[in-house]
C-alpha positions as CSV (number, residue, x, y, z in Angstrom):
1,X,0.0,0.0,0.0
2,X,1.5,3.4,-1.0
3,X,2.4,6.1,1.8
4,X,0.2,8.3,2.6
5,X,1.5,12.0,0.7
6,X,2.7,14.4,3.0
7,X,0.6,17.5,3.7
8,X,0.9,20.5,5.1
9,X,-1.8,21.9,7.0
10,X,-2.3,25.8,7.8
11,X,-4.9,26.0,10.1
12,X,-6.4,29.3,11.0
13,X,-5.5,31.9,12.9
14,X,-7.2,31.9,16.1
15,X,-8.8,35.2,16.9
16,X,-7.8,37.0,13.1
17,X,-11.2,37.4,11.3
18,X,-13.4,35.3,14.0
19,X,-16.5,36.8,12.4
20,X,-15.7,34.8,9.2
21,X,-14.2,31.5,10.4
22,X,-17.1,28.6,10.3
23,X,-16.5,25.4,11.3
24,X,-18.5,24.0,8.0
25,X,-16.2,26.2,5.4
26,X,-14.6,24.1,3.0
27,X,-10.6,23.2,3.7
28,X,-8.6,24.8,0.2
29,X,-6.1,22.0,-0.8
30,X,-3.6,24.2,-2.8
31,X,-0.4,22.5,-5.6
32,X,2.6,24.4,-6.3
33,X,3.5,25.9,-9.4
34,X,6.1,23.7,-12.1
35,X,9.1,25.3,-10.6
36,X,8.4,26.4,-6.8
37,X,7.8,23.8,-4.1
38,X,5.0,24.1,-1.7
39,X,6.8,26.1,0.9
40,X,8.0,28.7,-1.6
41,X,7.2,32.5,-0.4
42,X,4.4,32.9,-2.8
43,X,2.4,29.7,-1.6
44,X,3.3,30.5,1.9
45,X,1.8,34.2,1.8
46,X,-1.2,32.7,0.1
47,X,-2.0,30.5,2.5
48,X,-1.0,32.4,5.4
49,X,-3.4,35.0,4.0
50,X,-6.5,32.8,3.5
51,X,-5.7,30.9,7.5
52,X,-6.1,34.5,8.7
53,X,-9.6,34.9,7.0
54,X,-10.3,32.0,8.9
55,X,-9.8,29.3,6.0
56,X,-8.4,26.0,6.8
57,X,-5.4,25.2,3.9
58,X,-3.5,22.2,3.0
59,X,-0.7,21.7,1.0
60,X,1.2,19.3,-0.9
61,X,3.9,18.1,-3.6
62,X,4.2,16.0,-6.7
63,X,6.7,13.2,-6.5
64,X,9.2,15.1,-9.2
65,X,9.5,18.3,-6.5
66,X,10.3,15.2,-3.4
67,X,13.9,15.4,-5.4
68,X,15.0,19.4,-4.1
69,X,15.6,17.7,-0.3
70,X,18.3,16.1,-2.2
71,X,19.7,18.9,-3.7
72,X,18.3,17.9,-7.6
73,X,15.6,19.7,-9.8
74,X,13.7,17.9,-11.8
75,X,11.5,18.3,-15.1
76,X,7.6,18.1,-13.8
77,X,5.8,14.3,-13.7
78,X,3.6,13.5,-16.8
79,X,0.3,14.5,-16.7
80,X,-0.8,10.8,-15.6
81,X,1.3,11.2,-12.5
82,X,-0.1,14.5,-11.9
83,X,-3.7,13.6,-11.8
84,X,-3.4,11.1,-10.0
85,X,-1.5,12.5,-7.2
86,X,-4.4,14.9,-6.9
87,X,-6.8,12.0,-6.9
88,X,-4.3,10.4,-4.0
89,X,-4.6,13.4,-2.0
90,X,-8.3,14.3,-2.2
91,X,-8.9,10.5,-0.9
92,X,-6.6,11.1,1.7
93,X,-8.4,14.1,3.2
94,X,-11.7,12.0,2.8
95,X,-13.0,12.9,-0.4
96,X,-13.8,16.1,-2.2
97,X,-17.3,16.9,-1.0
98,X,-15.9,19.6,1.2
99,X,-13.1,20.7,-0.5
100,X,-11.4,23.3,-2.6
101,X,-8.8,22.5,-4.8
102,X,-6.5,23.9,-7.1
103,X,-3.4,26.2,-6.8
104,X,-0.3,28.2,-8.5
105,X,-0.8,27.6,-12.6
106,X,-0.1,24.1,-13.1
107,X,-1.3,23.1,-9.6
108,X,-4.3,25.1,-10.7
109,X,-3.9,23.3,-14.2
110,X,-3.9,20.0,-13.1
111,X,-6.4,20.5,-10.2
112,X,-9.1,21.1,-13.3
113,X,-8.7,18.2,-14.9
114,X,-9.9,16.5,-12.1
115,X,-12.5,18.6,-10.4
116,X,-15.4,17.7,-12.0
117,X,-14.1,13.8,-11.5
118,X,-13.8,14.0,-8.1
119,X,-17.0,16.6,-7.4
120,X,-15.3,18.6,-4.9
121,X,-16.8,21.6,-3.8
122,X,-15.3,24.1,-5.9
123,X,-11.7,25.0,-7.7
124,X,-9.3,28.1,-7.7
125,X,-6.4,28.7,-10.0
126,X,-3.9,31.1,-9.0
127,X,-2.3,32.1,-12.3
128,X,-4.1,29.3,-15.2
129,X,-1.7,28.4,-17.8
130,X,-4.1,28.8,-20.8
131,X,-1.0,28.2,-23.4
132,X,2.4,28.0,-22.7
133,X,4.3,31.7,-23.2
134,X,4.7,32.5,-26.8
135,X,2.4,29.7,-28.2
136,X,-0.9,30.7,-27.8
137,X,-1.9,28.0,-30.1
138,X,-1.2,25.1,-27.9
139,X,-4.2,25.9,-25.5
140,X,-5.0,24.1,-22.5
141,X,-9.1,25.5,-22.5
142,X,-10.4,22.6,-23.9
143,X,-12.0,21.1,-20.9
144,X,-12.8,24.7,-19.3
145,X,-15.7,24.9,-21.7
146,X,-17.6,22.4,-19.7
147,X,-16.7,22.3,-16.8
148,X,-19.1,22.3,-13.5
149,X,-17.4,22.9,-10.5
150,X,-17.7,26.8,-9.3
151,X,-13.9,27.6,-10.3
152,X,-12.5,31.4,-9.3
153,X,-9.4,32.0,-12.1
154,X,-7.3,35.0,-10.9
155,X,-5.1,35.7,-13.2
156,X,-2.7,39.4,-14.2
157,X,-3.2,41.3,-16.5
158,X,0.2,41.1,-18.4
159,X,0.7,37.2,-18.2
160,X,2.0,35.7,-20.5
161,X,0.2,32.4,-19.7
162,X,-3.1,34.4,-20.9
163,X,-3.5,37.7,-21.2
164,X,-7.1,39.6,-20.6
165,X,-7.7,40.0,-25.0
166,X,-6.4,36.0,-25.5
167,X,-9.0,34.9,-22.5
168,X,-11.8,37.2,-23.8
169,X,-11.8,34.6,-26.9
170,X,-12.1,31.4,-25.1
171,X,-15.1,29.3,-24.7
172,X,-15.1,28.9,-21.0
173,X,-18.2,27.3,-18.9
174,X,-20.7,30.1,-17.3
175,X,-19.3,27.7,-13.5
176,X,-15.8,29.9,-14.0
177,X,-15.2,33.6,-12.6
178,X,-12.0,35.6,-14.1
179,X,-10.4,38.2,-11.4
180,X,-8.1,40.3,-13.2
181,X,-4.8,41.7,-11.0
182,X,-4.4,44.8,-12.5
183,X,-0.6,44.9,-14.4
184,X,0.5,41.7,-12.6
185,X,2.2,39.1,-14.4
186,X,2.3,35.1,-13.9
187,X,2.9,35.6,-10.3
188,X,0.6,38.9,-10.6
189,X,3.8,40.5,-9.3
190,X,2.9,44.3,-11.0
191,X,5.9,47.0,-12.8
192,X,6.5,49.7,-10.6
193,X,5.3,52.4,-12.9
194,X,2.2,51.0,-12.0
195,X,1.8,52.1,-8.7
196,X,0.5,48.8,-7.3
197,X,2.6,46.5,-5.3
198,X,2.9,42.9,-5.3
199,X,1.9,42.7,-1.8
200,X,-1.0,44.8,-2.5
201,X,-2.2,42.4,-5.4
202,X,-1.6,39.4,-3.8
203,X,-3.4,40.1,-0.5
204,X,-6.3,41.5,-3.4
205,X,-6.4,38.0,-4.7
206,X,-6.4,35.9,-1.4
207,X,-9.5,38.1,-0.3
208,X,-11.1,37.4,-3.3
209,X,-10.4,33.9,-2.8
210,X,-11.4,33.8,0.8
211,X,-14.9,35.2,-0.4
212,X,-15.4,32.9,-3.2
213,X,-14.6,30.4,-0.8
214,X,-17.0,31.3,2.2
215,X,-19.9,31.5,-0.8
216,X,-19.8,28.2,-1.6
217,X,-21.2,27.6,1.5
């Protein structure tokens, strides 16, 4: 028998947004992006963020990310291998009737494919690869067109994974709602000239998430 994947839970902050922690809200299972692990800064403020707003989060890795403890980097799993270690870990945390999956572009990616499969209670992609940078012919939207989970996409405005004219052309399914960070890229990290911050639109996105999240109930 296989051993159990190892999560890691954020659970949330006791006392910080009381009013809007429930003890029914769904628990967000969050996947890392192709190159980051689990812990990196990016997936630790978003789920630091969404445990203060009261949100219970787990997160995991696939098997290729297991190799940075010993010092390697390794090309992403096939998609097989991908799915299925979603699959592993929604079974682990009993099932996907109460819970939220998804996570940093191809976490987000991969959680898609199999949201409908394993009904969970909705999906949230932080950043969705719709077609790799430069090749906005290869699209990943397919299956977006009919899907049924409530999905939340947040996505910037200037990435190059899908920018706001590319995604206006897609058929995507009436269940999926498009945030837009204003002039934030991939990690919706924004240019200076801008005047936003990257703090400012990330903390902008794990609100929105938190919301979407406590609506489903």
């Amino acid at each position: 028998m296989p051993s159990p994947i190892p999560l890691l839970t954020d659970d949330p902050v006791p006392g910080a947004h009381a009013a809007d922690a429930t003890h029914t809200a769904p628990t967000v299972v969050l996947a890392h992006g192709a190159g980051a692990p689990m812990d990196s800064p990016y997936m630790n403020t978003v789920a630091a963020g969404l445990a203060a707003r009261g949100i219970r989060v787990v997160r995991f890795e696939f098997p290729y990310m297991h190799s940075r403890r010993e010092g390697q980097r390794k090309p992403p799993d096939r998609e097989p291998v991908l799915r299925h270690t979603w699959h592993e870990v929604i079974g682990q945390l009993g099932g996907g009737a109460n819970l939220v999956i998804g996570g940093k572009s191809l976490g987000g990616r991969i959680a898609s494919y199999v949201a409908d499969e394993a009904r969970v209670k909705g999906l949230v992609c932080l950043g969705y690869p719709f077609h790799p940078p430069r090749d906005t012919k290869r699209l990943r939207t397919a299956h977006l067109a009919t899907l049924k989970t409530p999905t939340l996409i947040v996505q910037g405005t200037r990435d190059d994974f899908g920018t706001p004219a590319e995604v206006a052309s897609y058929e995507l399914s009436p269940a999926i709602r498009l945030l837009w960070m204003e002039d934030g890229d991939h990690s919706f990290k924004p240019r200076k000239s801008s005047g936003r911050t990257e703090a400012g639109n990330l903390a902008e996105a794990v609100e929105a998430v938190a919301e979407f999240v406590r609506g489903l109930g």
